[in-house]
VEXDREN-2710 file (C-alpha; in Angstrom, 1 decimal):
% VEXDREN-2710
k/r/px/py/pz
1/UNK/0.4/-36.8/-29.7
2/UNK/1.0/-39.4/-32.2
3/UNK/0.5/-43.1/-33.0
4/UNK/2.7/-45.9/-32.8
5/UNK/1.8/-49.0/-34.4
6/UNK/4.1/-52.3/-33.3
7/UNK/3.6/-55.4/-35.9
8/UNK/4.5/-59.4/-34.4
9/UNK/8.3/-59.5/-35.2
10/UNK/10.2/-62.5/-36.3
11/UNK/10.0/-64.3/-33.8
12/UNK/13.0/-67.3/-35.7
13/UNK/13.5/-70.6/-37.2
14/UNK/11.6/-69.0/-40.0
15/UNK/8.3/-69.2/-38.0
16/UNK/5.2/-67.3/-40.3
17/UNK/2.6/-67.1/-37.7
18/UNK/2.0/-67.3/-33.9
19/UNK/-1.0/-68.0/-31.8
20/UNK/-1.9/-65.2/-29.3
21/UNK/-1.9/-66.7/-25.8
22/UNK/-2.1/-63.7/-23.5
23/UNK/-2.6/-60.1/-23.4
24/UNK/-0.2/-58.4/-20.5
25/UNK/-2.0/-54.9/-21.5
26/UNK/-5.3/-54.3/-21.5
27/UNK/-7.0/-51.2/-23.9
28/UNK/-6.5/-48.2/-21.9
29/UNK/-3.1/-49.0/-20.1
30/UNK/-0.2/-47.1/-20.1
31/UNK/2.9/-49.2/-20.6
32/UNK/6.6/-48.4/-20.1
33/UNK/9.4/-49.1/-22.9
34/UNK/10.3/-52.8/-22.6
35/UNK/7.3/-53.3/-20.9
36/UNK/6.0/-56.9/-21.8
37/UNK/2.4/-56.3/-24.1
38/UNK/1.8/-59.9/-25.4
39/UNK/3.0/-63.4/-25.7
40/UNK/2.7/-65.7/-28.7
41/UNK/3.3/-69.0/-29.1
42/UNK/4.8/-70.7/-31.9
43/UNK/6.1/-74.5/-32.9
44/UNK/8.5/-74.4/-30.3
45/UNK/7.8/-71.9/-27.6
46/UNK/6.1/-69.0/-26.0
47/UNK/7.3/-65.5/-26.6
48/UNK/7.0/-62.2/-25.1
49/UNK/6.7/-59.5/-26.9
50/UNK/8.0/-56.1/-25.3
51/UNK/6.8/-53.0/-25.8
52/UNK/9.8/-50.7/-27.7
53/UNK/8.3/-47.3/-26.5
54/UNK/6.5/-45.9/-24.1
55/UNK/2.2/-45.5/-24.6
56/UNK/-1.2/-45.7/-24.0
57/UNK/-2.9/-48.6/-25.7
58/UNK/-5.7/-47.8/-27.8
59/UNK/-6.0/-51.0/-30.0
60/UNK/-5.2/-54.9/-30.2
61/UNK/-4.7/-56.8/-33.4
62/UNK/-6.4/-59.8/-32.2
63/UNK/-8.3/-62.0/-28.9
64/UNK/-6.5/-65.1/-27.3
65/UNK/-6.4/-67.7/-29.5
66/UNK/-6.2/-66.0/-33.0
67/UNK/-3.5/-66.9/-35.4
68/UNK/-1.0/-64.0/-36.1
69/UNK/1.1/-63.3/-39.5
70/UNK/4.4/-62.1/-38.8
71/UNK/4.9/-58.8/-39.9
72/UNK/1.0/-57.9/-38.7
73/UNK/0.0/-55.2/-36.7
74/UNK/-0.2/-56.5/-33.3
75/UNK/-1.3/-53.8/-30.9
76/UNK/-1.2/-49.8/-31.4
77/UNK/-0.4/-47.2/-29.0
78/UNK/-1.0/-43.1/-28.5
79/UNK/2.8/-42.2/-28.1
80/UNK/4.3/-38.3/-27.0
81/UNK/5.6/-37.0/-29.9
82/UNK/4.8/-38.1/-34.0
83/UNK/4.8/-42.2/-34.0
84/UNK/5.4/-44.4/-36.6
85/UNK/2.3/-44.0/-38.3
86/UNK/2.3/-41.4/-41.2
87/UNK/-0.7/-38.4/-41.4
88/UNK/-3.5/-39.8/-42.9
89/UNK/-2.6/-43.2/-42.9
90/UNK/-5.0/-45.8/-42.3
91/UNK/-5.0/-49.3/-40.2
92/UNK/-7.0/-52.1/-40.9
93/UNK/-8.9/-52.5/-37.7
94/UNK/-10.4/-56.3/-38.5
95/UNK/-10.1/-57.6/-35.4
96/UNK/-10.5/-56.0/-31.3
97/UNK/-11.4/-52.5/-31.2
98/UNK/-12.7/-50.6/-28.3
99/UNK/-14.0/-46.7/-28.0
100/UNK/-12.1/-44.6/-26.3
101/UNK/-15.1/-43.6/-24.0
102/UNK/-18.7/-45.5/-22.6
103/UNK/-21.0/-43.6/-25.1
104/UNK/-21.8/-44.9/-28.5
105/UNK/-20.5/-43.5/-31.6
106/UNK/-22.9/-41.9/-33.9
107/UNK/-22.9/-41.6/-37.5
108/UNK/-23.5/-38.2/-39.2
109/UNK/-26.6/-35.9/-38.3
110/UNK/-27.6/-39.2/-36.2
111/UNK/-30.1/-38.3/-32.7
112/UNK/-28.6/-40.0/-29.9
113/UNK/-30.8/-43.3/-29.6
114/UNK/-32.3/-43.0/-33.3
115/UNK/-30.1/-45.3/-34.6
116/UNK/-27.9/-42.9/-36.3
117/UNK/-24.5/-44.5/-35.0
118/UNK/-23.2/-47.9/-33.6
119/UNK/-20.7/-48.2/-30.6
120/UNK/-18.6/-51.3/-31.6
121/UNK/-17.9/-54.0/-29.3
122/UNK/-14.0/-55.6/-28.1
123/UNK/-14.9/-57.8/-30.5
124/UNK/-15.0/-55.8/-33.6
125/UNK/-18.8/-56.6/-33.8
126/UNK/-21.4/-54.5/-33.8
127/UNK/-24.0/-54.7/-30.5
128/UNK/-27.2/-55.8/-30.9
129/UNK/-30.0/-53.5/-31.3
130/UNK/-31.8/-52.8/-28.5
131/UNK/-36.0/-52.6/-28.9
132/UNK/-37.6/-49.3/-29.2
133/UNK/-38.7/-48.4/-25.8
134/UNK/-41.8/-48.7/-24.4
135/UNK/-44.2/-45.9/-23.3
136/UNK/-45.0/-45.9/-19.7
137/UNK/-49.2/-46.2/-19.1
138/UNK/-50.9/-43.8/-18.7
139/UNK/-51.1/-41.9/-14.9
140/UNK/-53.1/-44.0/-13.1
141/UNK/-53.2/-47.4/-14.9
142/UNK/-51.0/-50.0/-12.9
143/UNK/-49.3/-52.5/-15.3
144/UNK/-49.2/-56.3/-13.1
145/UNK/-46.3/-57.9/-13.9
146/UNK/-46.2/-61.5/-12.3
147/UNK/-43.9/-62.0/-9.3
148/UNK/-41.4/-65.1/-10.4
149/UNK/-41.3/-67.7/-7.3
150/UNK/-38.1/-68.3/-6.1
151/UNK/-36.4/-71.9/-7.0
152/UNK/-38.4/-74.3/-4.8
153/UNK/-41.2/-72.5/-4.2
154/UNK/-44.1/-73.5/-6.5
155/UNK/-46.9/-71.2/-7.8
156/UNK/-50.4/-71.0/-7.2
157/UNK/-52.2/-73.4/-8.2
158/UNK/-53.3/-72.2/-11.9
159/UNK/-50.8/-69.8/-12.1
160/UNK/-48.8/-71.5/-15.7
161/UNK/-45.3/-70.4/-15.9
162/UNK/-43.9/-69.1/-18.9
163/UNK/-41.6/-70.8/-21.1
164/UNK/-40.9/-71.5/-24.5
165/UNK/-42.0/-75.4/-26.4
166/UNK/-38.3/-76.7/-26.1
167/UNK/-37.8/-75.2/-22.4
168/UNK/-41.2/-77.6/-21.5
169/UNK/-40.2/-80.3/-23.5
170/UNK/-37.0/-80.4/-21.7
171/UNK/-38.3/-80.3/-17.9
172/UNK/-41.0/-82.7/-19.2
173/UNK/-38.2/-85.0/-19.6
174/UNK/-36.6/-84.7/-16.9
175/UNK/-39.2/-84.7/-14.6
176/UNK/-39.0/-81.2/-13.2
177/UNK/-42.3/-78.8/-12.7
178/UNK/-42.1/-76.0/-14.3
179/UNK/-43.4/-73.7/-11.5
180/UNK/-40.9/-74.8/-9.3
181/UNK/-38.7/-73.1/-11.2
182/UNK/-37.6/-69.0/-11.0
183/UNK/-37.9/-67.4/-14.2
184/UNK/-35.8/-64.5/-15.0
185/UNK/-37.3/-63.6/-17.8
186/UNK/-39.9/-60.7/-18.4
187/UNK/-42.6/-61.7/-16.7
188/UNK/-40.7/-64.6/-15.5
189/UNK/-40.3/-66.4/-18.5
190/UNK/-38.1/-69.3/-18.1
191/UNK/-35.3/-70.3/-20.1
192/UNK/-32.8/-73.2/-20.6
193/UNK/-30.2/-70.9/-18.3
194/UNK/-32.9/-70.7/-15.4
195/UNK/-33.5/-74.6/-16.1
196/UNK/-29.4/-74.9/-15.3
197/UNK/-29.3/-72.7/-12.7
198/UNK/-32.2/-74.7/-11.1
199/UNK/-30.2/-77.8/-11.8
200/UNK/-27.2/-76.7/-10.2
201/UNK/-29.0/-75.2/-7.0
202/UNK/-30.2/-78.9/-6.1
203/UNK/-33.6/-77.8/-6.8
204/UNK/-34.4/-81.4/-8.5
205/UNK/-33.0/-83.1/-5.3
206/UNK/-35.6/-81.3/-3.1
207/UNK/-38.5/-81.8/-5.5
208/UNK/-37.6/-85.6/-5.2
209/UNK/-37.3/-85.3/-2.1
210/UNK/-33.4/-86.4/-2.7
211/UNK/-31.9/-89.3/-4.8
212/UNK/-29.1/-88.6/-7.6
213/UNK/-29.4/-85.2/-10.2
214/UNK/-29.4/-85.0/-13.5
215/UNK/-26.8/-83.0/-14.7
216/UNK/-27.4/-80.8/-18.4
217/UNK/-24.8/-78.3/-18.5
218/UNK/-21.9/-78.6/-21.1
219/UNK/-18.8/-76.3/-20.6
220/UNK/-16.8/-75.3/-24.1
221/UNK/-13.1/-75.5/-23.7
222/UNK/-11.2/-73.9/-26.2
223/UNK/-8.4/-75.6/-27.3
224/UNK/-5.7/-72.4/-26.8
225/UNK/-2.2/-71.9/-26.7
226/UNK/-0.4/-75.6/-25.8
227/UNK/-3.2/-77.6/-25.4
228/UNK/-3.7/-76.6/-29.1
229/UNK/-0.3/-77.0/-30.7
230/UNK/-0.3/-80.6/-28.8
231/UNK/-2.9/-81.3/-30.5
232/UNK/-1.9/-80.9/-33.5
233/UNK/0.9/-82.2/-33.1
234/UNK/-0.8/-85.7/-32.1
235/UNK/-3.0/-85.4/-35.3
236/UNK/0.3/-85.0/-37.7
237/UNK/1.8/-87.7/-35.7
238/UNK/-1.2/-90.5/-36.1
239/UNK/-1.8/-88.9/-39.5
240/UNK/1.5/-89.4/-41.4
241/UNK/3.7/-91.9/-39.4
242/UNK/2.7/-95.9/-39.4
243/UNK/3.3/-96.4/-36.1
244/UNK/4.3/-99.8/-34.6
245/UNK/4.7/-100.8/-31.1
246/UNK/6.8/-103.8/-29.6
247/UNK/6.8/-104.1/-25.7
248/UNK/9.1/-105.8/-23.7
249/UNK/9.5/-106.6/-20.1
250/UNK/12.8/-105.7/-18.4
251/UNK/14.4/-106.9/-15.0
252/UNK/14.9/-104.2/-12.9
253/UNK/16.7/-105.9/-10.2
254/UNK/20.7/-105.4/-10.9
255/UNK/20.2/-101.4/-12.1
256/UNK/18.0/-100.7/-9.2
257/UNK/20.4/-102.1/-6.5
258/UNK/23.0/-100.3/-8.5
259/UNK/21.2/-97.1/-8.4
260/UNK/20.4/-97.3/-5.0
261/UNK/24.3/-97.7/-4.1
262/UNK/25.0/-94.6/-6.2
263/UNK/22.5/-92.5/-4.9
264/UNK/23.8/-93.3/-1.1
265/UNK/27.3/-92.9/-2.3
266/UNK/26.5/-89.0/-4.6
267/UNK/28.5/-86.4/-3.8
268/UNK/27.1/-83.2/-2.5
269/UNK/25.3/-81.4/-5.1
270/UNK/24.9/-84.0/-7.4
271/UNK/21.9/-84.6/-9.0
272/UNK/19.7/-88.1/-7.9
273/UNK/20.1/-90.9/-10.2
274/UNK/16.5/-92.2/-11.6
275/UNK/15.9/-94.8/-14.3
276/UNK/15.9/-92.1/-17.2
277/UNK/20.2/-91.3/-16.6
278/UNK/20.2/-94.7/-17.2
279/UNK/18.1/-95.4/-20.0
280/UNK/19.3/-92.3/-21.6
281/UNK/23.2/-93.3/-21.7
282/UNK/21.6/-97.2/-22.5
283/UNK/19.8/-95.3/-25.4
284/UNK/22.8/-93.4/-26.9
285/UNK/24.6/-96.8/-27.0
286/UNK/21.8/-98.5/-28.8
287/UNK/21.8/-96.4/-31.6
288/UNK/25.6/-95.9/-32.4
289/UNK/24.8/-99.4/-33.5
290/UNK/21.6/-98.7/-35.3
291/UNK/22.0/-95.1/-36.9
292/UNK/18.8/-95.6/-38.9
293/UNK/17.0/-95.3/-35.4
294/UNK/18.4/-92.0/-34.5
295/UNK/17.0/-89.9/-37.2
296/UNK/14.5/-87.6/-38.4
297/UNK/12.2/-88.4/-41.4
298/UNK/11.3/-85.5/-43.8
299/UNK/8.9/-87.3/-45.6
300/UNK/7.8/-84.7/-48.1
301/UNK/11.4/-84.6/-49.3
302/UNK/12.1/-88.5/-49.1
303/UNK/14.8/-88.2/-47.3
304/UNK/15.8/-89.6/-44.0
305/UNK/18.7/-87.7/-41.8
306/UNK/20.7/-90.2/-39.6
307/UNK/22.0/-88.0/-37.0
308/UNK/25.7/-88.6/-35.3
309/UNK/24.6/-86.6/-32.4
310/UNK/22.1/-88.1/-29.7
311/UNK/19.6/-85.6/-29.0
312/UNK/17.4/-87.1/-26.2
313/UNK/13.7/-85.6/-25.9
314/UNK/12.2/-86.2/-22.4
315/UNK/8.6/-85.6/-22.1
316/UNK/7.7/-83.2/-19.2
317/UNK/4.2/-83.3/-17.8
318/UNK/3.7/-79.2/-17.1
319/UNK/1.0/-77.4/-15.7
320/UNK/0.0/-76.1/-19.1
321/UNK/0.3/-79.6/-20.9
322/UNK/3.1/-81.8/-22.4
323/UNK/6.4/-80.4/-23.1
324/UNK/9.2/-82.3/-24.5
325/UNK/12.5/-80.3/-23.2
326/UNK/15.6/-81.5/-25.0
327/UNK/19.1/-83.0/-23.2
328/UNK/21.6/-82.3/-26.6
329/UNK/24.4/-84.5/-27.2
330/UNK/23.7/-87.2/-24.7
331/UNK/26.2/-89.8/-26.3
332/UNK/28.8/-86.9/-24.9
333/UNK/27.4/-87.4/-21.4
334/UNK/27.9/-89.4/-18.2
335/UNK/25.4/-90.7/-15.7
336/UNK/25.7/-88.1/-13.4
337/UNK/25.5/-85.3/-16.4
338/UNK/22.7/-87.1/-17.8
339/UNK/20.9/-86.8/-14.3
340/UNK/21.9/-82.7/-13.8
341/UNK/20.3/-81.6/-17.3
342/UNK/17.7/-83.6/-16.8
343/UNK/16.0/-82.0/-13.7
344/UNK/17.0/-78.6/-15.3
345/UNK/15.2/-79.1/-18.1
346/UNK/12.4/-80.4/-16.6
347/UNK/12.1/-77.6/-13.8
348/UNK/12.7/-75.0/-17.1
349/UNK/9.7/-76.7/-18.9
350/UNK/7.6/-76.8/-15.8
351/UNK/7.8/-73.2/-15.0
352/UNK/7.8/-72.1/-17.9
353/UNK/11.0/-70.8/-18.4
354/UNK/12.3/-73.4/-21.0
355/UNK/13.6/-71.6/-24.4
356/UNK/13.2/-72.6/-28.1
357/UNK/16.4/-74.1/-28.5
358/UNK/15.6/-76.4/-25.2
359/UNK/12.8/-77.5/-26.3
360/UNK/13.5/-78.0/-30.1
361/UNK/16.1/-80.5/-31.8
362/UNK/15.6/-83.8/-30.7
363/UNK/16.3/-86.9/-32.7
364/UNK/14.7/-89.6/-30.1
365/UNK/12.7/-89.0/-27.2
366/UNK/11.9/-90.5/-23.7
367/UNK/8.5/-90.7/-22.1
368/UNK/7.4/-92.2/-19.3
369/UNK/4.1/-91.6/-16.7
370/UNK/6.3/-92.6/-13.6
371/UNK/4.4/-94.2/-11.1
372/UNK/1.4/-94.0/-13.1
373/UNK/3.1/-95.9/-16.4
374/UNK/0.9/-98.6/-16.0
375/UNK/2.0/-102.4/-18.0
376/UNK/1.7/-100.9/-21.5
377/UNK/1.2/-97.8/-23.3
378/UNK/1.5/-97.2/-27.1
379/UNK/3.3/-94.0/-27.4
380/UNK/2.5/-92.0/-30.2
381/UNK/6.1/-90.9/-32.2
382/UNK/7.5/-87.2/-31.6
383/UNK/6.8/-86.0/-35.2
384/UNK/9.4/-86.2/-37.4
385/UNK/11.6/-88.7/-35.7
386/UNK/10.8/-92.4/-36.0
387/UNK/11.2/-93.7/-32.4
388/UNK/10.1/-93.5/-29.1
389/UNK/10.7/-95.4/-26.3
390/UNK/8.0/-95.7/-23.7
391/UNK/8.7/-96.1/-20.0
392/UNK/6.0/-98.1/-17.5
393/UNK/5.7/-98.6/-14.1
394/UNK/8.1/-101.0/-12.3
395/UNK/6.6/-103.5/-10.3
396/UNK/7.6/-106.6/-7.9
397/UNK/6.8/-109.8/-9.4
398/UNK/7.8/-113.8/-8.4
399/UNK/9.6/-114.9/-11.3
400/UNK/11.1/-118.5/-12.2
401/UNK/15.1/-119.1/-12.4
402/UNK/15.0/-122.7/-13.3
403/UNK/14.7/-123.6/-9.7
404/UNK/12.7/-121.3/-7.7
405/UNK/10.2/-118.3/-7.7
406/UNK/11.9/-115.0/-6.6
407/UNK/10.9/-111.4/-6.0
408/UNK/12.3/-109.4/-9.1
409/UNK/11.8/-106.0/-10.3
410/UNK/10.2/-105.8/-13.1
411/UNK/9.4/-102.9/-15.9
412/UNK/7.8/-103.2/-18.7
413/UNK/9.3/-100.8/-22.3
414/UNK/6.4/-99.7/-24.6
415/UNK/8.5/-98.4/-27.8
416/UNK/7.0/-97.2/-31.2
417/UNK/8.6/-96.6/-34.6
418/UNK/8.1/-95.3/-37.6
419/UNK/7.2/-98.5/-39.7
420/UNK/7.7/-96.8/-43.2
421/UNK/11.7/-96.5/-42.3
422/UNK/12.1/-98.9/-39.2
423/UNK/11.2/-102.4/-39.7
424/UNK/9.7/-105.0/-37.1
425/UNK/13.0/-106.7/-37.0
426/UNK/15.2/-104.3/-36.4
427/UNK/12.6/-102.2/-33.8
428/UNK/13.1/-106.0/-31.7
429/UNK/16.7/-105.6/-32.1
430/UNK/17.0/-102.3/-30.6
431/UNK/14.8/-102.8/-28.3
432/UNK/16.7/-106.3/-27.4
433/UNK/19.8/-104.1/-27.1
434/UNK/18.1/-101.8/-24.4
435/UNK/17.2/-105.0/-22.5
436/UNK/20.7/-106.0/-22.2
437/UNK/22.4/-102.7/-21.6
438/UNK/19.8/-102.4/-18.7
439/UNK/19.5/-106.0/-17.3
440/UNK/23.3/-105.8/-17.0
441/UNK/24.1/-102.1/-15.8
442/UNK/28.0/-102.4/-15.9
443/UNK/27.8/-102.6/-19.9
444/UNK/26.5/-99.3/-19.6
445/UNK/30.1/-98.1/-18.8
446/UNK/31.9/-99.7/-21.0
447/UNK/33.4/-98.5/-24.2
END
């Protein structure tokens, strides 16, 4: 038998670490060749690492959530035959390691229970150790221990419960008897945990005799995989671009009865047409005439790249957080195209199937709550491009024509820029441009 250690491979684009989001094999398992063992996500998107031999697993490199080097060990197996890893060589075992059986290891000449040896825990920590164990009394002498009342129940009268200062200090305040509640302590000591539990039960309601609860506990979410690269990615956003936001409202009325005809008039298999098709082609239009608009700013280099190609970004609510898939080359679309790649895209980014290069690349990008837009938002720029264009809810409103009120459909556009390269005017003249293209639909089409 031999050992076979595999390291986190290059995963592209240049990447130097990767978060660990999931472990596919648990210590212990036996795992085929090709046999998926982790996946790790970077800037762009989740990986799967397979397994290139076939093993046993006997260590991991790291818990969910740590932050990998490439080129690290990432998990070690107990292979037939030699391995990769040379006689006498030794790993670095700094993060999850497990014994191979329940008993603890001991040290050298070390009794069993005397302290000689430490098992070590998952988490690379030694446990802590437990007291010296008490002698039993003597035969005949009976020990009482106190019987803890269950939640609700109080004790006799004169009967004080345990509990520590900040445990009485913290019923005191919230009104609660102590000896109402169950201590599961030694001798039924009472701690903030039986305090929660007694919380949670209702136990307050009935000692009220009903009325609202108090509620105490706090639940630690950590901030892992997605939810954690969005957030960084908000933090560089806010942190390094000057954002500015100009809003405009936008009548609705010609593109939606225009839609509405083209959707009834599709051909089979065709996409539906919604507002983004639209927007998208209106947005590739836009910026042939404003190349400063479709670009990305590397501003530790000073330099800004105007892009030819219109690389759309559309932001993708998914079940693991926000995604923003990318159509390429929309100025090389038509409506219909435009339509197609995006509910690909968006089905690829919701289940999770979307690859780096879909989700990497763009040079502008769409986002929009849907029904949910509400009048205005202030989106916050895709990192390093310098605009965004923000799509709200559409709404029926009575509007004035110079001679009467009449029902239009109306949608408000919430864009942001990148003040350090886009100024104020020329954010309202793109965004003027968008009005037009989509107040008067047939300009879309036309060269």
């Amino acid at each position: 038998m031999g050992e076979h250690i595999i390291k986190l491979p290059d995963v592209g684009e240049g990447v130097a670490e990767a978060e660990l989001v999931e472990w596919m094999a648990a210590i212990g398992a036996n795992v085929r060749e090709d046999e998926v063992l982790a996946a790790v996500m970077t800037d762009k998107a989740t990986v799967e690492i397979p397994s290139p031999v076939e093993g046993k697993v006997i260590w991991q490199a790291a818990k969910v959530g740590d932050i990998l080097a490439v080129g690290s060990p990432l998990i070690r197996l107990e292979v037939d035959g030699p391995g990769n890893v040379k006689s006498g060589e030794v790993v670095e075992e700094t993060a999850t390691t497990e014994a191979t059986s329940s008993s603890p290891v001991h040290g050298g000449g070390g009794a069993e229970g005397d302290g000689g040896g430490v098992a070590i825990k998952a988490n690379g920590q030694k446990p802590p150790q437990s007291a010296t164990p008490t002698a039993p009394p003597p035969v005949g002498e009976q020990k009482t221990v106190p019987t803890p009342s269950p939640s609700g129940a109080p004790r006799a009268e004169g009967d004080k419960p345990l509990a520590s200062p900040a445990v009485r200090k913290r019923a005191a305040d919230a009104g609660i008897d102590l000896r109402r509640v169950h201590g599961a302590g030694p001798a039924g000591r009472i701690s903030n945990a039986d305090l929660d539990a007694y919380f949670e039960s209702g136990g307050e309601t009935q000692a009220r005799g009903g009325g609202y609860v108090r509620k105490t506990g706090v639940t630690d979410v950590p901030m892992l995989g997605l939810r954690r690269k969005i957030a960084e990615k908000m933090a560089t956003a806010k942190s390094r671009i000057a954002h500015i936001t100009y809003v405009e409202e936008i009548d609705m009325t010609a593109l939606e009865e225009l839609r509405g005809q083209l959707n009834a008039t599709r051909k089979e298999g065709r996409a539906k047409l919604t507002v983004l098709p639209f927007l998208m082609r209106a947005i590739a239009k836009a910026v042939a005439e404003q190349p400063q608009i479709n670009a990305i700013y590397d501003d530790e280099a000073g330099i800004v790249h105007q892009h030819g190609g219109v690389h759309i970004g559309v932001a993708a609510q998914t079940p693991g957080g926000l995604m923003v898939p990318v159509a390429h080359h929309v100025e090389a679309r038509d409506l219909w195209d435009c339509a197609a790649e995006v509910t690909r895209l968006s089905e690829a980014a919701r289940s999770g199937k979307a690859t780096r290069e879909e989700l990497s690349g763009s040079t502008i990008t769409i986002t929009s709550l849907g029904a949910m837009g509400g009048i205005v938002t202030t989106p916050v720029i895709n990192h390093p491009e310098v605009a965004i264009v923000g799509v709200n809810k559409m709404q029926v409103l009575a509007k004035w024509d110079g001679q009467e009120f009449s029902p239009r459909k109306v949608m408000n556009l919430s864009s942001s820029f990148d003040h350090r390269v886009i100024d104020g005017w020329d954010a309202a003249v793109f965004v003027q441009r968008l009005k037009e293209l989509l107040e008067n639909p047939a300009m879309i089409f036309i060269d």
